[in-house]
C-alpha positions, 0 to 999 in steps of 0.5 A: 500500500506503501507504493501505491501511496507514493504514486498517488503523491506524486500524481498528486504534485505533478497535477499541482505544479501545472500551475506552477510552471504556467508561463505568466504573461509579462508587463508590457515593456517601453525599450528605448533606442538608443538608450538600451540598444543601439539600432532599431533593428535589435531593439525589435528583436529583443522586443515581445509582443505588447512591447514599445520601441521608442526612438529617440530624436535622430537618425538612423541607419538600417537596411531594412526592418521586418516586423514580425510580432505585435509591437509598436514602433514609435518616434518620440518627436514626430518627423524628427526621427529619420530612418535611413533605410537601403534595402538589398536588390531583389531581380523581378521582372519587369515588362518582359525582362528581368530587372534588380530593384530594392526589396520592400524597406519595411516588411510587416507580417503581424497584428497589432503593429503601429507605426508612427511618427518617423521620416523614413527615406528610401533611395531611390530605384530606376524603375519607381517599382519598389515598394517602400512598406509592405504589410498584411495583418489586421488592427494595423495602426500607421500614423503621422509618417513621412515616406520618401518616393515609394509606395506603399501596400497594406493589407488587413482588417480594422487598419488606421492610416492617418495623417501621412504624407506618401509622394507615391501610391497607398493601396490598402485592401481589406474591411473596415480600415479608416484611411484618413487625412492622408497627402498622397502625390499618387493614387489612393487604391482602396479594396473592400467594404465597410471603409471610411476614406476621409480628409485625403488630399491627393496633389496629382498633377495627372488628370486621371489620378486619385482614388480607384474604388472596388468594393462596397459600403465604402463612405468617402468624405471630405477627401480633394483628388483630380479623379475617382473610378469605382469598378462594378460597386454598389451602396457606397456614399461619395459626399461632399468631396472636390473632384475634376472627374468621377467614373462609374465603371461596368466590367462585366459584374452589373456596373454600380448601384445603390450609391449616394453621390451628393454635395460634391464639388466637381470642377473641370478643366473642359477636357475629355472624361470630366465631370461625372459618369456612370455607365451601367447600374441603377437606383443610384442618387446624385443630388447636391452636387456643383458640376461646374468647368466640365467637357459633361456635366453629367452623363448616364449610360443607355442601360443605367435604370432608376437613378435619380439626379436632382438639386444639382447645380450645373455650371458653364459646362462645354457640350450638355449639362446632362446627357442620358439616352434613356430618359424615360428609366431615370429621374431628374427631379423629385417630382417637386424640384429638379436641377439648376442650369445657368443657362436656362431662360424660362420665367417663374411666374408665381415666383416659386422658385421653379421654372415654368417651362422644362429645362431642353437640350435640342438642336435643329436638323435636317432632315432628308426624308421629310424635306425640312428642318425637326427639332432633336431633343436630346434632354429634357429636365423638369421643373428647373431652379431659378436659382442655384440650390444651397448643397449646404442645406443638405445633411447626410446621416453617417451610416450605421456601420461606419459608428461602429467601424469608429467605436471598435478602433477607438477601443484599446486593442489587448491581448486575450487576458492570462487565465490567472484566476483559472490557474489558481483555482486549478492549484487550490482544486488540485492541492485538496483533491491530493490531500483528501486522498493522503488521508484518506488513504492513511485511514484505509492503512489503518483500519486494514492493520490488525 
């Protein structure tokens, strides 16, 4: 009984120290470079998960960083933290040939990774192919960083890209991300849903540059860039943005539909493409909006159904201030006010503020078969405004989903909490049950002696 005694104790302590050896999760730990190591690149690899790394004010040298735990890389006075970073070459290929350009100067491949306040310099590569960050992970948080002459990719759920100024492209794909008060020289390329792009300012000279849109409920506002595309999109809200161009795409998937397009400032240069198209999709809204200075006001494509356009403001455009081929499946008033068209010569006699004659877009041709001269009329817009619409009286209510967005990035992001609890009360659980046997077993050799 002796032996068997001795198993069940030692059973018994093996089971409570379980607890014991259980790793405890550690503090979170502020590593200061150069103050405790001397490069970035150490202090990262010396970093845990949940750890800082804070830069102090200078310049640094590194090749190239690789993040690849949940960390937070943080300068310590915000554009006055330079990191010189000179990536080795990598051979790609390249319009059908083989090409060596810089790798990727900062790589992420984590979650829970921030980045902020840093200059970070690039040299520069003969082919503009090199990517300056590259990084997939989700709650990704990129702020107030300066790039020099690359783009870069992001990818994840739940990412913050806020206030950084990026002379090339941003392209960032997935959900919920804000992209916010960003100054980007190039294209600003979002893909996915529930996104809030707002506060942006793309400085292109080229008039095609600027945002291209694939996905759906996406809100975005406040943003200035020359140009915006959507491909085959539906239930995004483009408000109260200044543009010289905005294409509605169809590739094949339906076009775009169920889209707010409304308080806008578009403004052209008279060239090719300004001013606002779609070309397939339907109960879209395009109200609010100054279209001003454009080659086309607005054009709507012959199989476009069930869109509305109304208090829209259209000033000195070059050829029509609206063009659509299927009037009949599209409205161009709310059945009380349609558009302003500054060159509209009706009079308002009762002095409602609406004209008492349609607004028309028609010429006078020829025709040979009749032998004398008809009216073509290629638009007709009912119950025109006297004067321009105030766009400023209008309010959009921010969409549901977009609160949320907001509220679960400004919540701390934490790792699931350490079962401490569990653990003790695994050792309390563990120690009785050991206990109770001991005696037990005692009694049992007892009672069993003669």
């Amino acid at each position: 009984m002796s032996r068997v005694l001795s198993l069940l104790l030692v059973l018994v302590l093996v089971t409570s120290s379980i607890a014991v050896v259980l790793p405890v999760k550690a503090e979170s730990r502020t590593i200061v470079v150069p103050d405790d190591y001397p490069t970035i690149s150490s202090a990262m690899e010396n970093a845990l998960a949940g750890d800082t790394v804070l830069v102090k004010k200078g310049t640094y040298q590194e090749q190239s960083l690789e993040i690849n735990k949940s960390i937070s890389l943080i300068a310590a006075d915000s554009y006055q933290t330079t990191i010189n970073l000179n990536p080795p070459l990598v051979k790609t290929g390249y319009l059908r040939n083989w090409i060596w350009i810089p790798a990727s100067a900062i790589t992420i491949n984590a979650n829970d990774v921030k980045l902020q306040g840093f200059a970070i310099n690039l040299p520069d590569d003969d082919y503009g192919v090199g990517s300056g960050i590259y990084a997939k992970g989700d709650r990704l948080t990129f702020v107030n960083n300066e790039i020099a002459n690359r783009s870069v990719y992001l990818q994840g759920s739940m990412l913050n890209i806020t206030g950084n100024a990026l002379p090339a492209a941003l392209e960032v794909v997935g959900s919920n991300q804000v992209v916010a008060e960003n100054l980007i020289r190039d294209n600003l390329k979002i893909q996915g849903s529930s996104n809030l792009i707002y506060g942006n300012k793309i400085t292109s000279d080229y008039p095609f540059s600027g945002i291209r849109l694939n996905g759906s409920f996406n809100y975005i506002v406040g943003n200035s860039f020359p140009s915006m595309e959507i491909d085959d999109s539906k239930s995004n809200f483009i408000v109260d943005n200044s543009f010289g161009r905005l294409a509605l795409w169809e590739f094949g998937h339906g076009g775009c539909s169920d889209s707010v397009i409304s308080k806008n400032r578009v403004t052209g240069n008279g060239g090719v493409n300004d001013g606002i198209h779609l070309w397939l999709g339907s109960n879209n809204t395009f109200s609010a909006n100054i279209i001003r200075n454009c080659q086309y006001g607005l054009s709507i494509g012959s199989k476009a159904t069930q869109n509305s356009v109304n208090l829209n403001n259209f000033y000195n455009n070059t050829e029509q201030h609206v063009t659509c081929s299927n009037l009949t499946e599209n409205r161009f008033d709310n059945g009380v006010k349609g558009n302003y068209y500054d060159d509209y010569k009706g009079t308002d006699g009762n002095g409602d503020g609406v004209g008492d004659s349609p607004y028309a877009i028609q010429e006078i041709h020829w025709d040979e078969e009749l032998q004398r001269e008809v009216t073509v009329v290629y638009f007709q817009g009912n119950y025109p405004l006297m004067n321009p619409f105030d766009i400023g009286s209008v309010s959009i209510q921010l969409p549901d989903w977009t609160s949320a967005t907001l509220d679960s990035l400004s919540e701390p992001q934490t790792s699931e909490p350490f079962p401490i609890t569990l653990i003790l009360l695994s050792t309390i659980t563990a120690a009785l049950v050991g206990l109770g046997l001991f005696v037990f077993l005692r009694k049992f050799q007892r009672d069993k002696k003669p």
